[in-house]
N, C-alpha and C positions, 0 to 999 in steps of 0.2 A: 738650673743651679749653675752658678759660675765656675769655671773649668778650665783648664790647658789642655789641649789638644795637638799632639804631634802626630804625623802622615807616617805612618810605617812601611806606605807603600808609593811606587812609582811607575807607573807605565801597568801596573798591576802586578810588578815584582817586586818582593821582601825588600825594604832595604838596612843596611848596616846600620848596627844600634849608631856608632860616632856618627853616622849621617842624619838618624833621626834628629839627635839629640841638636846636630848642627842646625836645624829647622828645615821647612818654613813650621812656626811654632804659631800658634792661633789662640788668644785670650779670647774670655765671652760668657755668654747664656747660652748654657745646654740645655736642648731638649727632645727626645724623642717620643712619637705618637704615632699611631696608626696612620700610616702617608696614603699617596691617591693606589684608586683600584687596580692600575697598570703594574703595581709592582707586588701584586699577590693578595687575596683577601688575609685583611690583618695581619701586614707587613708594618714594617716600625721604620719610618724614616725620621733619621736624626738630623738635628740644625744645630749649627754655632750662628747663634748672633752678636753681633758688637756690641756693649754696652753704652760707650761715649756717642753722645751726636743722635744722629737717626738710626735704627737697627736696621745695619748693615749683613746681609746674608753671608759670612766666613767661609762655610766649608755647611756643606749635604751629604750624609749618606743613606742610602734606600738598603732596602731588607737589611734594614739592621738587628744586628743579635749579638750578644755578648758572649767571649771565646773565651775570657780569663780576668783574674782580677786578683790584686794583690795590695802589702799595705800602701803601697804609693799610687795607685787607682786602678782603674778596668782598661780593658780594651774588647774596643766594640770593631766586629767584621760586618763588611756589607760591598752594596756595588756605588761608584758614584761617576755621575753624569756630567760629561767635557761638551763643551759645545764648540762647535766651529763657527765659520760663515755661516753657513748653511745647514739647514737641517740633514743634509746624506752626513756632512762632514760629524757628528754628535758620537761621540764613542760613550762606551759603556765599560768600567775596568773594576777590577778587586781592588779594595779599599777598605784598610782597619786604619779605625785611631788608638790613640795611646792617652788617654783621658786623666792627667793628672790628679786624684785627692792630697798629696799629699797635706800631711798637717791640718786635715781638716775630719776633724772626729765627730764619729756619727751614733746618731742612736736608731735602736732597732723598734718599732713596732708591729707586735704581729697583730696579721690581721682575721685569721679565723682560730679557731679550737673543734679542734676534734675534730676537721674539715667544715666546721661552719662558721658561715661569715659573722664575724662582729660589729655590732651595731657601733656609731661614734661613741658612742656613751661609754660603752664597753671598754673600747681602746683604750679612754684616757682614763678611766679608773682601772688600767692594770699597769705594772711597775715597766717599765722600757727597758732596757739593756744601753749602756755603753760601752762601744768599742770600735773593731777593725775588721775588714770584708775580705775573706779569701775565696776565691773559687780554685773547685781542683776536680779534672777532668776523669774519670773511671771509667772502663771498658764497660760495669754490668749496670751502673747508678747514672749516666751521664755526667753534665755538669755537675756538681754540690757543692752550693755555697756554706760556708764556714763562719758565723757570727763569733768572734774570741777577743776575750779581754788580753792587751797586746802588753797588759803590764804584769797579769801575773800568769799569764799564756797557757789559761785556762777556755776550751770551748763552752761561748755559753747558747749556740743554739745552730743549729743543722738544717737545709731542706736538699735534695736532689732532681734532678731532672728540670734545672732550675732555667728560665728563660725572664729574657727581659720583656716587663707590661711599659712603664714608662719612667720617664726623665723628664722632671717639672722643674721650676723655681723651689719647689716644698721637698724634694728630693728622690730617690730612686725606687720605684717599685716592682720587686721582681716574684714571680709564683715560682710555685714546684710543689714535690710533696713531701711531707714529712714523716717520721716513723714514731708512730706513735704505740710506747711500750706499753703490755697489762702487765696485768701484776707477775708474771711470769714471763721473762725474756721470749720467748717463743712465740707468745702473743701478739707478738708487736706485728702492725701493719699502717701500710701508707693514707695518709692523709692529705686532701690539697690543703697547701700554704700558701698565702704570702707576705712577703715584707715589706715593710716600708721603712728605708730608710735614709734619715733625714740628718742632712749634714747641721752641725749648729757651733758656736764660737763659745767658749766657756770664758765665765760663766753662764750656764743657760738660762735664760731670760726669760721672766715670768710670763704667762700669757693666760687670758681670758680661756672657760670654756666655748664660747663662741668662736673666739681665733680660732683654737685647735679644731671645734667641729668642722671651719671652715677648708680647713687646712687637710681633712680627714675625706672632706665628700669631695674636694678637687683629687686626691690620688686613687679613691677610688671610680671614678666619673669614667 
């Protein structure tokens, strides 16, 4: 998905928000997927590529994982890799981006019920949600991401313990699990989820059941 990406960090220390914001700033194609086996069985390394020209490699990050997220985007933590002359000279340092959405509103798909997965079919004959992404960090629930309509700032959908699966062109897929209530508050217990959600330009633009299946087996693949 197309993104700004700002370096919040230097040498592997914090740096000040006015220095972020001063850059170095990176436009592009974001994407993150399971990277090579050196850096953890199903670790998530992230890419910015260039859109203009031939795609130019911007900015990697390895063990990537998402630390927070808010209405102007996420920010993803991980390590990323300096190379020298030589192979001794190659450091390795902490490394978050600062992943812009702003103004770019998103719809939610869930992808299972009741902790089981939904067929394509499934998906797009059920209504989607439009809105805005918070995550907020709990001592007992971990991360919990926060689905809410940011106009009448209402929540319309919950998971915790939430981690990042991927970051396509078709947009962000994150799991966790969800509380699923019975008919008695007390009832209620967790469920795996996850989401998908998919940045889009309003008005949103018709498409083919074929598009969307296709669009449906690339985020879960």
């Amino acid at each position: 998905m197309r993104a700004t990406v700002f370096l919040l960090r230097r040498g592997g220390t914090r740096r000040p928000a006015v220095e972020c914001a001063a850059g170095p700033v990176f436009e592009g194609l974001l994407e993150a997927d399971f990277g090579h086996e050196r850096w953890g069985p199903r670790s998530l390394t992230a890419t910015l590529m260039s859109e203009e020209g031939d795609a130019l490699l911007l900015a990697e990050l390895h063990k990537a994982h998402l630390t927070a997220a808010g209405p102007s985007g996420l920010v993803l933590s991980g390590m990323e890799e300096k190379f020298g002359r030589s192979r001794k000279d190659t450091l390795v340092e902490r490394q978050s981006w600062a992943v812009s959405l702003r103004d770019v509103p998103l719809s939610l798909m869930s992808l299972r019920q009741h902790g089981r997965r939904l067929t394509a079919a499934e998906c797009m004959g059920r209504r989607h949600a439009e809105g805005a992404l918070i995550l907020d960090r709990r001592r007992l629930t971990g991360l919990t991401a926060i689905f809410y309509d940011p106009h009448q700032a209402i929540e319309l959908a919950r998971i915790q313990s939430v981690a990042l699966r991927r970051i396509n062109r078709k947009g962000i897929v994150l799991r966790g699990f969800e509380d699923v209530r019975g008919a008695r508050q007390r009832d209620g217990k967790l469920q795996p989820q996850a989401w998908w959600l998919i940045p889009y330009e309003r008005p949103v633009p018709a498409e083919s059941d074929d598009e969307l299946e296709d669009k449906y087996e690339m985020a879960m693949a």
